[in-house]
C-alpha positions in Angstrom: 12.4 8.8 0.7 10.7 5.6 1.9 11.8 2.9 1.1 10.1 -0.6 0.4 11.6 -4.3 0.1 10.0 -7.7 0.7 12.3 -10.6 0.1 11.4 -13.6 2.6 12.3 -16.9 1.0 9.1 -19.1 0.7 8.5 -21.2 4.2 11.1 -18.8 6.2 10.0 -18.1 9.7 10.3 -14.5 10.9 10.2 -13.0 14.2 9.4 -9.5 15.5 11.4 -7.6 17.0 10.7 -5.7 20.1 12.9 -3.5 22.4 12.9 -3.3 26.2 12.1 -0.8 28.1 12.9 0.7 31.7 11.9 -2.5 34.1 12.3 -5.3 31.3 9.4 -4.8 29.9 8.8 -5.5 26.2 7.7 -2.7 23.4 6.7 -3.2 19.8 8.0 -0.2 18.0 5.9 1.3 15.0 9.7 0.3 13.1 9.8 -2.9 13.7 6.0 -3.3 12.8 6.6 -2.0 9.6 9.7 -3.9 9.0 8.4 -7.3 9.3 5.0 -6.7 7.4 7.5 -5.6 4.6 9.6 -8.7 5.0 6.8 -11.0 5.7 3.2 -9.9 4.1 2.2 -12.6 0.9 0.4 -10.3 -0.8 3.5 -7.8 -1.2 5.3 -11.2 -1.9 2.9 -11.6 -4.9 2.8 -8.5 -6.4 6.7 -8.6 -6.5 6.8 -11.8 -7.7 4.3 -10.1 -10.6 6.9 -7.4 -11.2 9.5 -9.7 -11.5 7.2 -12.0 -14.0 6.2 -9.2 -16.1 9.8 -8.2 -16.6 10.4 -11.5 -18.4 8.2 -10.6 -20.8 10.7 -8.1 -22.1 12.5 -10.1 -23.8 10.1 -12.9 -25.1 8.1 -9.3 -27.0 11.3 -8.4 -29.2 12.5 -11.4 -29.7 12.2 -12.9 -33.6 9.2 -15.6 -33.9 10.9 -19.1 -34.2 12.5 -21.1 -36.8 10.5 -24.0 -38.4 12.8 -26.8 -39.7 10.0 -29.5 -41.4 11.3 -33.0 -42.7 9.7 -34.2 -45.8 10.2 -37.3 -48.3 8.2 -38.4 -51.4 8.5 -42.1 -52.6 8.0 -44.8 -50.3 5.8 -45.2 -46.8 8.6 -45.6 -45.5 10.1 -42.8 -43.6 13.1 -41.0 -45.3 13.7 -43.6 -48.2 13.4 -43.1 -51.7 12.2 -44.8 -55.3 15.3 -45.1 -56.5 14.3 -45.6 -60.2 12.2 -42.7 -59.8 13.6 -39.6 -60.5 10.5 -37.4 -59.2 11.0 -39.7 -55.5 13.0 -37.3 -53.4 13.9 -36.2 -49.6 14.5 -33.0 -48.1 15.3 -30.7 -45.3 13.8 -26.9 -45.1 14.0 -24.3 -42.4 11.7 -20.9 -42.6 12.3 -17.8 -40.2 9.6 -15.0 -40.1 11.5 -11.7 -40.3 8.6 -9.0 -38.7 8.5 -5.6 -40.5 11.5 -3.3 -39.1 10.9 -1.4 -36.0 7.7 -4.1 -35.0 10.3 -6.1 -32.6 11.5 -2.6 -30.8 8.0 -1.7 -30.1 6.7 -4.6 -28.9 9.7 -4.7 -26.8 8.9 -1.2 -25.6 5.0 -2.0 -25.3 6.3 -4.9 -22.5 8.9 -2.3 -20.8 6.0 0.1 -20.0 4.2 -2.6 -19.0 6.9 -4.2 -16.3 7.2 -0.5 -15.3 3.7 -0.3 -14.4 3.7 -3.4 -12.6 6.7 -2.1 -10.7 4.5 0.5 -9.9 2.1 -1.8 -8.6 4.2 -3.2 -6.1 5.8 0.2 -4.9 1.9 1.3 -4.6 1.3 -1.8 -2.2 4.3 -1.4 -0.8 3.4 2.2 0.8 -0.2 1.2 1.5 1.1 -1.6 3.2 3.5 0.6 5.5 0.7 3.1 5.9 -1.9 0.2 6.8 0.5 -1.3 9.5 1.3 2.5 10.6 -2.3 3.5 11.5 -3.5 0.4 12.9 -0.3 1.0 15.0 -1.5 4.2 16.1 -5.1 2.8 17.2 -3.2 -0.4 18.9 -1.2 2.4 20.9 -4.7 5.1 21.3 -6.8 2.1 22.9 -3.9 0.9 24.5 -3.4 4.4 26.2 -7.3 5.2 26.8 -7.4 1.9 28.7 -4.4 3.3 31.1 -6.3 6.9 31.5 -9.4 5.0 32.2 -7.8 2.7 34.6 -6.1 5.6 36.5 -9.9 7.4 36.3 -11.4 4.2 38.0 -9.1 4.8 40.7 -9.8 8.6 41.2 -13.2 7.8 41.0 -13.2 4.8 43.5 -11.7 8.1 45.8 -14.5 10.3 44.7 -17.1 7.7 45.7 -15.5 6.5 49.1 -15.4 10.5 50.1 -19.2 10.7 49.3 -20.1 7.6 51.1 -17.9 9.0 54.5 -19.9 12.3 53.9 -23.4 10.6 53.8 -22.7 8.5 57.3 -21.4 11.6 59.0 -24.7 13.5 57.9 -22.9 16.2 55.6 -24.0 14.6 52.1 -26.6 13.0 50.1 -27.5 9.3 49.5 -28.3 10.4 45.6 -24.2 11.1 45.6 -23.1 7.8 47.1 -25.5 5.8 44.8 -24.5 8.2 41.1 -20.7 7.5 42.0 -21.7 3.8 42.2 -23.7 3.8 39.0 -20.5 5.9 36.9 -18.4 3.1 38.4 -20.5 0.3 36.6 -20.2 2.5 33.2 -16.8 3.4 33.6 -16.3 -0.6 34.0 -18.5 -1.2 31.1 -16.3 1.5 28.9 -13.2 -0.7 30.2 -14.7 -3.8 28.7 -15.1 -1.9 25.2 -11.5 0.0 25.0 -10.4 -4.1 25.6 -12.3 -5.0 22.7 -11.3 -2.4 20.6 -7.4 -3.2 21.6 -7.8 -6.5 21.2 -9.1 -6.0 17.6 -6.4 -3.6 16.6 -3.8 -6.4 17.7 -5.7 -8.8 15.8 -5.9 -6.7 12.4 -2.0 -5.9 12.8 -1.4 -9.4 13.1 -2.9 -10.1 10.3 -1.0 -7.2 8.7 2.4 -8.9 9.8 1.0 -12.0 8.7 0.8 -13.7 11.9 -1.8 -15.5 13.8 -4.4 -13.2 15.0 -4.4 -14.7 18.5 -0.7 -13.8 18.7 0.0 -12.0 21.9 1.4 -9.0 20.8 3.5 -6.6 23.5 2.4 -3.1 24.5 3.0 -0.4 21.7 6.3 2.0 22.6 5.0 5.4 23.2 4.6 8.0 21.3 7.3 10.7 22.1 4.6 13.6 20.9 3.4 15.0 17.1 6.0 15.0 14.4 6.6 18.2 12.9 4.9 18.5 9.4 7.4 20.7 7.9 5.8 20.8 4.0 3.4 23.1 2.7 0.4 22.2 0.7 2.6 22.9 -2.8 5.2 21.1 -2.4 3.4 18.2 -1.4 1.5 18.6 -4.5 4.7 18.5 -6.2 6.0 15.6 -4.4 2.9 13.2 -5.0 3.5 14.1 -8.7 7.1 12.9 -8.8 6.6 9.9 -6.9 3.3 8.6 -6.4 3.4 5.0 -7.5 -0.6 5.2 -8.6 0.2 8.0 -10.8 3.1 6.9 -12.4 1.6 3.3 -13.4 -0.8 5.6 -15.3 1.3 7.3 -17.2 3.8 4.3 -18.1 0.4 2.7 -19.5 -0.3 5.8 -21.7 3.2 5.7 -23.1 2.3 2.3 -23.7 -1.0 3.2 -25.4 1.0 5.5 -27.8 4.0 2.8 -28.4 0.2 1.0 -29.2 -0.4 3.5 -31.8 3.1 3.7 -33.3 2.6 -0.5 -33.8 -0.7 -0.2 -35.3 0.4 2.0 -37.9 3.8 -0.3 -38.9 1.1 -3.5 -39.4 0.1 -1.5 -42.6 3.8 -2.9 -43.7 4.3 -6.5 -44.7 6.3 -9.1 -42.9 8.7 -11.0 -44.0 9.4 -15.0 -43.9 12.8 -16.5 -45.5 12.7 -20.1 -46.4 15.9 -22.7 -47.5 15.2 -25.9 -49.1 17.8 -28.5 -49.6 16.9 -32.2 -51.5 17.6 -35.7 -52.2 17.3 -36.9 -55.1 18.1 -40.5 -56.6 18.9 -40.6 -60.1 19.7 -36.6 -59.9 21.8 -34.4 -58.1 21.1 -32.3 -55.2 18.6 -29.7 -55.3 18.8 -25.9 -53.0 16.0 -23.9 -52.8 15.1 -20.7 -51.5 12.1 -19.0 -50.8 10.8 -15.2 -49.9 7.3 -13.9 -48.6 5.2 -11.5 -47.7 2.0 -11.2 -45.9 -0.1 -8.5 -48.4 -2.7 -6.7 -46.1 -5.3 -6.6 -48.4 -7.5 -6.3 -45.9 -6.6 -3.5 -44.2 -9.8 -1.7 -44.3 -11.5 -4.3 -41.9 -8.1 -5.0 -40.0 -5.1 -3.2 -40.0 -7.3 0.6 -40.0 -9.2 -1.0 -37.5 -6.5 -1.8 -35.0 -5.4 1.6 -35.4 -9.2 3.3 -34.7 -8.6 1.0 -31.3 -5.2 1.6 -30.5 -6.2 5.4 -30.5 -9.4 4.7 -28.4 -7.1 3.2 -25.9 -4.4 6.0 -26.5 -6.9 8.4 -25.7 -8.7 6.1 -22.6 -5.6 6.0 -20.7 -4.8 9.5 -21.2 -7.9 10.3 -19.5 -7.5 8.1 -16.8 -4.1 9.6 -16.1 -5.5 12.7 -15.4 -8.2 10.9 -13.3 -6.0 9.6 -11.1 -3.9 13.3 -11.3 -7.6 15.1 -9.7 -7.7 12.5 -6.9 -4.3 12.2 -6.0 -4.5 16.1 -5.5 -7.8 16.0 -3.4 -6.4 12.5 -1.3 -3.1 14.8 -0.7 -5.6 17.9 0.4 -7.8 15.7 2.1 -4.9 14.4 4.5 -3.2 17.6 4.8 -6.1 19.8 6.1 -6.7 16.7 8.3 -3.3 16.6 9.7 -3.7 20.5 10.0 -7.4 20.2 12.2 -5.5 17.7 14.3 -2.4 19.7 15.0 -5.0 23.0 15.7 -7.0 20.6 18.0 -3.6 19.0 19.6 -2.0 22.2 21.2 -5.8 23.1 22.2 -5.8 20.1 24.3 -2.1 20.3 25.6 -1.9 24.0 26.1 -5.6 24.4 27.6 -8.3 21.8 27.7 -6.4 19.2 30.0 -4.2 21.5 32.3 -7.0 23.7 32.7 -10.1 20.9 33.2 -7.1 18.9 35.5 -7.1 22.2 37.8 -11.0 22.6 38.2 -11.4 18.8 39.1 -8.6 19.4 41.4 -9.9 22.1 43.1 -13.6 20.5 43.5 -12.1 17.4 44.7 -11.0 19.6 47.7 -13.7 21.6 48.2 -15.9 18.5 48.4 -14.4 17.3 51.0 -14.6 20.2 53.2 -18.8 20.8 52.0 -17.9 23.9 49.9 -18.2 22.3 46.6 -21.4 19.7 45.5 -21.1 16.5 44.2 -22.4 17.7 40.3 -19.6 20.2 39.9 -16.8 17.2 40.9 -18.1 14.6 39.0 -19.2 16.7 36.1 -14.9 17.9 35.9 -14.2 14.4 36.4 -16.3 13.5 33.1 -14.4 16.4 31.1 -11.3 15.9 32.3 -10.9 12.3 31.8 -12.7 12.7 28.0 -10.3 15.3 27.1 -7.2 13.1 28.4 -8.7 10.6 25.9 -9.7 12.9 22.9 -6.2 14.1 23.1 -4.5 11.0 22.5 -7.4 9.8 20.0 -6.6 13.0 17.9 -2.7 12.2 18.2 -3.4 8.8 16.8 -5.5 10.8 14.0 -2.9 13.5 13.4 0.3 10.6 12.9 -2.0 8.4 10.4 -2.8 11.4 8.3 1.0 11.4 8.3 1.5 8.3 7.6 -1.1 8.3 4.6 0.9 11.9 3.2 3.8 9.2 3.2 1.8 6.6 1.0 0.7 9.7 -1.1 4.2 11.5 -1.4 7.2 8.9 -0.4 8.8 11.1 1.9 9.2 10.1 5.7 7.2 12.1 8.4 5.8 10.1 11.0 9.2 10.2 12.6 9.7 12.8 15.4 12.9 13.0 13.7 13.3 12.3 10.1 16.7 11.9 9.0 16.2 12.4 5.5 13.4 15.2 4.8 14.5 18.9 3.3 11.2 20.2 4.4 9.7 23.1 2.9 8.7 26.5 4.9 5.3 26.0 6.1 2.6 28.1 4.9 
């Protein structure tokens, strides 16, 4: 299961960690990225501090209303003294507690519980987004990250493609037309160089932000991706899954057990409450008097109040029941939604590995060489060049697609598959 914490003391400074590579070199791991947006993100630091808050509440809702203690004299302005030829003068000392109808106190206290759960809920709901929000914006850091090494190596084959044409055009055997088109895809391939910066540049920026660091923060290359982690669960038992532990879903339901606790309430205010009072006075020319005194609210009103409150407390029973079931239809579609997508990727994945690149790598190959003995013209090179460095690309776009449908099943379902490895999955058959 995943598992979500975020405990960094107000003002603390936090570092990432990276590992090292082969060389020295340093690599931000998809780990570590999660681990410090966990430790260090303030808005997960706020909603826990909510949880935490709202648990308080617990208490406060079953505890008894507090005692009054009044002071009173009759005689003299001044305070506390007495006529004392008066018999009627007197001071005194009383004390009231309001004793609520039995079984008000556990409710309310019950009410609150639901109510910390499903802020509890709330937390462990940002907590996954979080991880899944740091997660794919990992995966786009390391896709633009990668397309800008592909590209790079391109430029270089294509430099090559471009100093072969212009050696054919001076000894006669090509065309001008070829020398000037492998200078003008040059230029582009430059200009598509300048974007894929841009776009990795803006990944790092939006997982700074994410980690809560500054957005100029130089952040090191990502670590690579080994290759596709197995998705080992079938449709139905991630169905089942999402029901046991999505956070969204169970905030839902603790708020509809609330709404019936809600209901339960409304009907025990048709029952008085109770207030106990104890009167002691101080008299001058008589003794001591005690006094006690009993009473109840009478709900004579009940037809405008009390049979009111229960109409709404069953309109609300009823609302959140509803939107339980809301949120039951579009967990089921988000969990469909990201498993086809996750499927399509894995389909398009072992395309790409198993024929696309290997294949389009050969026929690029193979023209390069006939090109430079004249068997071969410059169209058919350039034109496997195009497809195969676009397929070298899509593949590692639609890896970066296939792990952040994973890591969005994890948000959905609380079970860990983005790993190549996961230590602690029981994975169903696959369908």
């Amino acid at each position: 299961m995943l598992l979500c914490f975020a405990g960094a003391a107000q003002g603390q400074t936090h570092v990432l960690t990276v590992h090292a590579a082969e060389g020295g070199k340093q690599l931000l791991h998809v780990e570590e990225a999660v681990r410090e947006a966990l430790g260090n993100n303030p808005a997960l630091q706020s909603a826990m501090h909510a949880a935490q808050a709202q648990r308080r509440l617990v208490p406060q809702a079953s505890s008894l209303p507090d005692p009054k203690l009044s002071l009173n004299w009759m005689g003299n302005i001044t305070p506390f003294s007495v006529q004392t030829n008066d018999p009627s003068s007197y001071r005194g000392v009383a004390a009231t507690q309001e004793l609520p109808f039995p079984g008000k106190r556990k409710l309310r206290g019950a009410m609150a519980g639901k109510e910390a759960d499903a802020a509890q809920a709330d937390y462990d709901a940002l907590c996954r987004r979080l991880t899944a929000d740091v997660k794919t914006t990992y995966y786009d850091y390391w896709y633009y990250d990668k397309a800008l090494q592909i590209t790079l190596q391109n430029k270089n084959l294509l430099q090559k493609l471009s100093q072969i044409a212009e050696a054919r055009y001076r000894v006669g055997k090509g065309l001008q037309q070829d020398v000037l088109k492998s200078q003008v895809e040059l230029s582009l391939l430059l200009q598509k160089l300048t974007v894929l910066q841009q776009q990795r540049a803006t990944a790092a920026a939006r997982l700074n932000a994410l980690l809560a660091l500054p957005p100029e923060k130089p952040l090191p290359p990502p670590a690579d991706i080994a290759g596709p982690a197995p998705l080992n669960y079938s449709l139905a038992r991630l169905y089942e899954l999402a029901d046991r532990t999505n956070p969204g879903l169970q905030r839902e339901q603790r708020m509809a057990e609330r709404s019936q606790l809600a209901v339960t309430l409304a009907h025990k205010d048709y029952y008085p409450d109770l207030a106990v009072g104890y009167m002691y006075e101080q008299r001058p020319l008589l003794p001591d008097m005690h006094g006690f005194t009993f009473t109840v609210n009478i709900p004579l009103f009940y037809k405008s109040k009390q049979r009111q409150q229960l109409a709404e407390a069953g309109e609300e029973a009823a609302a959140a029941e509803k939107s339980r079931q809301n949120r039951q239809n579009e967990l089921n579609f988000e969990v469909q939604q990201q498993y086809l997508a996750a499927k399509a990727s894995q389909q398009l994945l072992q395309l790409y590995s198993q024929g696309l690149v290997p294949q389009s790598s050969l026929a690029l190959d193979s023209s390069m060489s006939a090109y430079e003995v004249g068997t071969a013209d410059f169209l058919t090179v350039f034109t496997n060049f195009s497809t195969v460095l676009n397929y070298q690309v899509d593949y590692y776009r639609e890896l970066a697609n296939y792990q952040s449908s994973l890591a969005q099943l994890e948000s959905l379902t609380g079970v860990e598959l983005t790993s190549a490895h996961p230590a602690s999955a029981q994975p169903e058959s696959k369908e």
